[in-house]
C-alpha positions as CSV (number, residue, x, y, z in Angstrom):
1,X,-69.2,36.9,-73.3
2,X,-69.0,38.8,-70.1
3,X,-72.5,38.2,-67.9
4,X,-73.8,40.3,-64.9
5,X,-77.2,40.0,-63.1
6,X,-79.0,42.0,-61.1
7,X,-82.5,40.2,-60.0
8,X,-84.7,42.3,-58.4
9,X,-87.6,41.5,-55.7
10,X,-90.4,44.0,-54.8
11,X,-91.9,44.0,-51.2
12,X,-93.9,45.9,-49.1
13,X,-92.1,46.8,-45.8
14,X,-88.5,47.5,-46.8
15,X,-87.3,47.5,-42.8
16,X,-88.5,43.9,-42.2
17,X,-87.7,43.0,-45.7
18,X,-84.7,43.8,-45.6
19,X,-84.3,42.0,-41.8
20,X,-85.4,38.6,-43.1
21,X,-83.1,38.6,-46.6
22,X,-80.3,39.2,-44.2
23,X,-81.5,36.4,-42.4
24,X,-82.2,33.9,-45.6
25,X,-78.6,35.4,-47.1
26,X,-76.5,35.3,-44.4
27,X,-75.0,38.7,-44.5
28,X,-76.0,42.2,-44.6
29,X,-76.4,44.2,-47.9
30,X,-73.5,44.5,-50.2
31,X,-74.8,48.1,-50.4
32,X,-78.1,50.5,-49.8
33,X,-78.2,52.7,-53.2
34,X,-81.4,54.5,-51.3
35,X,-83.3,54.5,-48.7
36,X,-85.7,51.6,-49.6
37,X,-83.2,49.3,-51.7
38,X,-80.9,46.5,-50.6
39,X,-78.4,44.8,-53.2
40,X,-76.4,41.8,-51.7
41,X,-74.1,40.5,-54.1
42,X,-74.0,36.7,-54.4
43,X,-71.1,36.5,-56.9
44,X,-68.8,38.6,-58.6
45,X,-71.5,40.5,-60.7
46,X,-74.5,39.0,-60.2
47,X,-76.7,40.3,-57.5
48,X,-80.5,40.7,-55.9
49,X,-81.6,43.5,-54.8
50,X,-84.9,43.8,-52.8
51,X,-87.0,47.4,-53.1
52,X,-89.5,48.9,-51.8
53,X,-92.8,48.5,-53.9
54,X,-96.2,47.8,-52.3
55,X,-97.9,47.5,-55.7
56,X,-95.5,45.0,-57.4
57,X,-94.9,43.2,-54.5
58,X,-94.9,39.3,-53.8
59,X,-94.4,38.1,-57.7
60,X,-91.3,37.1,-57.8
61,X,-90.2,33.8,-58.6
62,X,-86.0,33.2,-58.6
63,X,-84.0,30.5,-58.2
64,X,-79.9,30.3,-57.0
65,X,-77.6,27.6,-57.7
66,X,-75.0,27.0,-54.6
67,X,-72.4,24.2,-54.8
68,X,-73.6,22.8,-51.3
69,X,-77.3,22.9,-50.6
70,X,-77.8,21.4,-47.7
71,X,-75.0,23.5,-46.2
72,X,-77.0,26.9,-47.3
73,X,-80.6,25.9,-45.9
74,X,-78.7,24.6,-42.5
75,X,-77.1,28.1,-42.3
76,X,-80.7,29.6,-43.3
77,X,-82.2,27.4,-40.3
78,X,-80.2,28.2,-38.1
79,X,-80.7,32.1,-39.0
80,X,-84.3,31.3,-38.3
81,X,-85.5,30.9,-42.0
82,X,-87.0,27.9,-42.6
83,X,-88.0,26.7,-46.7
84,X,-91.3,26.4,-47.7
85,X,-91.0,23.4,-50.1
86,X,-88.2,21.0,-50.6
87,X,-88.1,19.7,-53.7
88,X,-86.1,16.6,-56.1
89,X,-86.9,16.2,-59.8
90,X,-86.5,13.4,-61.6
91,X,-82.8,14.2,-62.6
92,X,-81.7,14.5,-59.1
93,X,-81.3,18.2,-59.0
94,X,-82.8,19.8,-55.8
95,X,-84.2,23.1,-54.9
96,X,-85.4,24.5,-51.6
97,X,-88.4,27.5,-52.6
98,X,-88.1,30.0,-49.2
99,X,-91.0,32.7,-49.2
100,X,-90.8,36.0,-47.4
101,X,-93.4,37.5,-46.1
102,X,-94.8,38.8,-49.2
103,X,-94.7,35.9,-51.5
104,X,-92.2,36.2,-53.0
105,X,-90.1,32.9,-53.8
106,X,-86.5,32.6,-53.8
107,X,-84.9,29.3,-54.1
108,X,-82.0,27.8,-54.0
109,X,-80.5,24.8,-56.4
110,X,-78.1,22.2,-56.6
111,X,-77.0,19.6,-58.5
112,X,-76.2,15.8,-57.8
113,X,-72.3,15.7,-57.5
């Protein structure tokens, strides 16, 4: 079964928007399909796309599994992004929420090796 994703994440003010997911990702946008939309591809197929959308934004809630955590929120830090909340559950799996500056939570995963 083939799988693509394309998450999507509504904000207010597309120009800093955009600015700080470059920031929290790491690179610029794997493309601009208008104006007021950013889609970065994280893996073959399976993207997020933020887009302009003052009355839907700061609701979304996503999470991203990486193979190396702590390498992802250092390269965040240093990028000037810093997480919200750190969290470890009970089954040792770890995520790290980040909020922009609408709300809206994106965080990333991983799993004990």
């Amino acid at each position: 079964m083939a799988l693509e994703l394309f998450a999507g994440i509504c904000v207010r003010d597309f120009t800093t928007a955009q600015a700080w997911y470059e920031r929290l990702l790491g690179v610029p946008p794997s493309f601009l399909p208008h104006a007021t939309e950013a889609v970065w591809e994280l893996a073959e197929q399976r993207s997020l796309y933020i887009v302009e959308n003052a009355d839907r934004a700061g609701n979304a809630v996503l999470t991203v599994l990486v193979d190396d955590l702590d390498t992802w929120v250092d390269g965040a830090a240093s990028r000037g992004v810093e997480p919200a909340l750190s969290e470890t559950y009970d089954n040792g799996v770890r995520k790290v929420t980040f909020r922009d500056e609408d709300g809206n939570e994106v965080g990333f995963g991983g799993v004990p090796a």
